[in-house]
Residue frames relative to the residue before (quaternion, step in Angstrom):
aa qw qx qy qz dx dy dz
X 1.0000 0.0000 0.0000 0.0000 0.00 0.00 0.00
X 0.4140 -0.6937 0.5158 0.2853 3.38 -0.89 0.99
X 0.6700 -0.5502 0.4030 0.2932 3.28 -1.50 0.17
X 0.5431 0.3465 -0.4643 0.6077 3.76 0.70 0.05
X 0.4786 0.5472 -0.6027 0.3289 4.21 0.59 -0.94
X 0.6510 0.6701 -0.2724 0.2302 3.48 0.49 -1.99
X 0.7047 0.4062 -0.2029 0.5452 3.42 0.66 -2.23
X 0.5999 0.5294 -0.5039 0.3256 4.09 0.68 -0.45
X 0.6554 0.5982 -0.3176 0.3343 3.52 1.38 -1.14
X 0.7336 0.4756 -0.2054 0.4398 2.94 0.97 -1.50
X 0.6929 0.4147 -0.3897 0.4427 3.43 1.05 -0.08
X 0.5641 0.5564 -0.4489 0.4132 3.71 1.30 -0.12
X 0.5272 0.5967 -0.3618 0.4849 3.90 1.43 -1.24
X 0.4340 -0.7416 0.4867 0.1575 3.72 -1.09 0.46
X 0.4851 -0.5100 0.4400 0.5576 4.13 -0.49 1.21
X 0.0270 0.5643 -0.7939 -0.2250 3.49 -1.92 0.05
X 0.3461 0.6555 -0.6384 0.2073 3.70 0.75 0.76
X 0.3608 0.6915 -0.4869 0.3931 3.83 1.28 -0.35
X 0.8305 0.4142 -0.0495 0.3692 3.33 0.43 -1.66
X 0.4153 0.5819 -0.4249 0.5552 3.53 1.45 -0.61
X 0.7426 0.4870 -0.2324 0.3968 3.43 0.35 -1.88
X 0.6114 0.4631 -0.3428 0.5424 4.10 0.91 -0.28
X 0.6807 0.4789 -0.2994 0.4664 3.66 0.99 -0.58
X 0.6583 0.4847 -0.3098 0.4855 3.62 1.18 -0.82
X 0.6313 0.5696 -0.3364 0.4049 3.74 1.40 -0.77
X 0.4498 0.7543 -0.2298 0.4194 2.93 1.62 -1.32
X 0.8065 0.2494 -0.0668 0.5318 3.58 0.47 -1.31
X 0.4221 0.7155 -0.3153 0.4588 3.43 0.87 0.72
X 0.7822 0.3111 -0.0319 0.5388 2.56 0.87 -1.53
X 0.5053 0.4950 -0.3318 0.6242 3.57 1.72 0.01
X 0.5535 0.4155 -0.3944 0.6045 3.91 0.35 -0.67
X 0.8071 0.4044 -0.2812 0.3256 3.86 -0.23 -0.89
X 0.6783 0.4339 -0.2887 0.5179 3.60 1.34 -1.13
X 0.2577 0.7874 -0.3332 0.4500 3.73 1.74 -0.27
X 0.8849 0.0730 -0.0095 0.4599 3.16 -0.18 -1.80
X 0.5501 -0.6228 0.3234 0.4526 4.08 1.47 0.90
X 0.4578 0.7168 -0.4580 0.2588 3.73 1.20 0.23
X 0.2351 -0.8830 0.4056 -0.0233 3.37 0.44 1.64
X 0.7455 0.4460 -0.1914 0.4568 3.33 1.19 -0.80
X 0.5492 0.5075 -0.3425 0.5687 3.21 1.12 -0.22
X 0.7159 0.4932 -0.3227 0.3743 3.66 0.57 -0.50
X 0.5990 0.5573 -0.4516 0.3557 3.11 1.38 -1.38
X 0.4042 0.8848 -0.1751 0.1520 3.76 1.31 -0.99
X 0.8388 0.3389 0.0273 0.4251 2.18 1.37 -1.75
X 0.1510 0.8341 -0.3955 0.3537 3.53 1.98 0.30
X 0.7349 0.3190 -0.1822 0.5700 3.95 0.32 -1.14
X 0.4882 0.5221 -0.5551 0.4253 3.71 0.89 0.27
X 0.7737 0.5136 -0.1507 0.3390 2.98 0.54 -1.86
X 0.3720 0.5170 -0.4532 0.6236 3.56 1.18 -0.12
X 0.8358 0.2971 -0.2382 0.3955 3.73 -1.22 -1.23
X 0.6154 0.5081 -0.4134 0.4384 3.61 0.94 0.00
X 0.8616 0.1311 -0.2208 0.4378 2.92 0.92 -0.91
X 0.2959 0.5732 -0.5510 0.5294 3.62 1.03 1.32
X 0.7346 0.4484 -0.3492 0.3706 3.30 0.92 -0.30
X 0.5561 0.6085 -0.3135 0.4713 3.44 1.41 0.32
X 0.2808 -0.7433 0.4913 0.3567 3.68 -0.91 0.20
X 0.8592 -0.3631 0.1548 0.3255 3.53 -1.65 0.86
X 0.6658 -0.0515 0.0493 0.7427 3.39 0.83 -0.83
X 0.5598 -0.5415 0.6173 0.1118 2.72 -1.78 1.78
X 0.6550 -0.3990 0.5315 0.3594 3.12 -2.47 0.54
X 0.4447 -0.4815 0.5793 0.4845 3.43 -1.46 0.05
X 0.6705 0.5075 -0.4694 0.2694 4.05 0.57 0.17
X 0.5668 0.6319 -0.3255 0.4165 3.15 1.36 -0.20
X 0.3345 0.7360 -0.5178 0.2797 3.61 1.49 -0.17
X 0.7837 0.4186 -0.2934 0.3527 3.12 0.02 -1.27
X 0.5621 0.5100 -0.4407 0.4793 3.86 0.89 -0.81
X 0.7686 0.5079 -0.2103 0.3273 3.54 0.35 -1.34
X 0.6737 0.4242 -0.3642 0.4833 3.50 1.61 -0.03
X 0.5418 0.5405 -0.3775 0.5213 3.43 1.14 -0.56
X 0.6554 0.4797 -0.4098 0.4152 4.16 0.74 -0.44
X 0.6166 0.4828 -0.3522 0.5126 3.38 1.25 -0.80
X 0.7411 0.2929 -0.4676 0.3824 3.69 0.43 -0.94
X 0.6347 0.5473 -0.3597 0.4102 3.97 0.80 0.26
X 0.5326 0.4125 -0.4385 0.5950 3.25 1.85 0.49
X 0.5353 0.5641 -0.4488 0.4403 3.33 0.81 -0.57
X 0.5739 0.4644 -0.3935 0.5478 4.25 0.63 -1.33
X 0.6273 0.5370 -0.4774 0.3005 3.79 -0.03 -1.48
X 0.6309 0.7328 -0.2046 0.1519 3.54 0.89 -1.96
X 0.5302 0.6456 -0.0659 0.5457 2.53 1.54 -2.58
X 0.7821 0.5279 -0.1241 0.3068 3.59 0.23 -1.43
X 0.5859 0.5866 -0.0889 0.5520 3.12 1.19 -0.80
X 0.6631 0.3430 -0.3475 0.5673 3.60 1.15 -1.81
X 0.7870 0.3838 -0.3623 0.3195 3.93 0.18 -0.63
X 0.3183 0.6168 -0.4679 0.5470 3.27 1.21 0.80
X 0.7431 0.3688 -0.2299 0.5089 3.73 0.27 -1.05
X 0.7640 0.4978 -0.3348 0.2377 3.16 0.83 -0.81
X 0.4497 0.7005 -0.2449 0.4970 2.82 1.91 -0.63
X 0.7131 0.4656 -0.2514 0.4599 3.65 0.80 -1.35
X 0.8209 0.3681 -0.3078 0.3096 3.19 1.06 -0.15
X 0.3819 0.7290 -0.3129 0.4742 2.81 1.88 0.21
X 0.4583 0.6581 -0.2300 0.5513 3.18 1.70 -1.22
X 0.8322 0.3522 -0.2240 0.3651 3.30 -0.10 -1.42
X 0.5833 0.5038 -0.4205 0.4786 3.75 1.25 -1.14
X 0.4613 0.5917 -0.4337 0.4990 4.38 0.88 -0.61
X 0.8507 0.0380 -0.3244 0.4119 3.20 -0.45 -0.87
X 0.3904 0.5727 -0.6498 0.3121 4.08 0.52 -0.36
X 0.7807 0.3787 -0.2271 0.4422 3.96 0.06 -1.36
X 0.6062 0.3445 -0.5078 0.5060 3.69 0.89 -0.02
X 0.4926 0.6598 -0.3698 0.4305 3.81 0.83 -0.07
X 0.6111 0.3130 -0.2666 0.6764 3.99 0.55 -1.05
X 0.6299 0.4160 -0.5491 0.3587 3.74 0.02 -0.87
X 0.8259 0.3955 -0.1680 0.3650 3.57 0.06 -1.13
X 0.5613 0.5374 -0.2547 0.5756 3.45 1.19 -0.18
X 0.7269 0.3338 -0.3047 0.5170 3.56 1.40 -0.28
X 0.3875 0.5792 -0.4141 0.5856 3.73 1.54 -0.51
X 0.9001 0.2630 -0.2458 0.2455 3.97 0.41 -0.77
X 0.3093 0.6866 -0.4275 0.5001 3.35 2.07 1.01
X 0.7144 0.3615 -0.3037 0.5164 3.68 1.35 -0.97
X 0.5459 0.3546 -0.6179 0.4410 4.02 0.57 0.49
X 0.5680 -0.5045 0.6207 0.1939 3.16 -1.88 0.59
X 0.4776 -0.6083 0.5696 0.2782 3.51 -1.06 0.99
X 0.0433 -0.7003 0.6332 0.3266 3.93 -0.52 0.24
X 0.2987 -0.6092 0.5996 0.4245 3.80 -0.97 0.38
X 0.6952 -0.5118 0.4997 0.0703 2.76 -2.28 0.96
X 0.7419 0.3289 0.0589 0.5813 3.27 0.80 -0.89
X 0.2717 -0.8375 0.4592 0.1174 3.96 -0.32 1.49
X 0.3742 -0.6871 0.5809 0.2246 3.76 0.14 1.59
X 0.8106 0.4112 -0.3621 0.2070 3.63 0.27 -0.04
X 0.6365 0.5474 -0.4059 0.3611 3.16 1.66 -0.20
């Protein structure tokens, strides 16, 4: 194949840098929900829009493969994320009960008044 044949292919075959660029976000947001770094992810939301606004309605049939490996790395992100919450709430149900516990330890101290009713 001659060399303009080539630049005609590659220019008829569609960018899958769109899709590279969903796969690289993709794992980001897995590397970040990973290490419980919540803020930094929430961040990244308006990325993930314009990435994928930056794509056209119905992918190449080459982009399958990019576009399944992002899903199964949304699918990990998901997983990640639920044992994140679950944790926080585990977190939260701790201190609620260390809360009555101690709140009930402080019904059996007497108030001392502040101020001597006898003087």
């Amino acid at each position: 194949m001659s060399a303009a044949g080539a630049g005609a292919s590659a220019q008829a075959e569609p960018s899958l840098a769109p899709y590279e660029a969903i796969c690289a976000h993709a794992e980001l947001e897995l590397e970040l929900a990973g290490r419980g770094d919540i803020d930094a992810l929430r961040t990244l939301g308006a990325r993930w829009e314009e990435l994928v606004a930056n794509t056209p309605e119905k992918p190449p049939p080459a982009a399958a493969e990019l576009l399944e490996h992002a899903r199964l790395i949304g699918e990990r992100t998901r997983v990640e994320l639920a044992r994140i919450r679950e944790a926080v709430l585990a977190e939260l149900d701790t201190n609620a009960r260390a809360r009555r516990t101690a709140d009930g330890y402080a019904g059996q101290v007497r108030a001392h008044p502040r101020i001597d009713r006898s003087a």
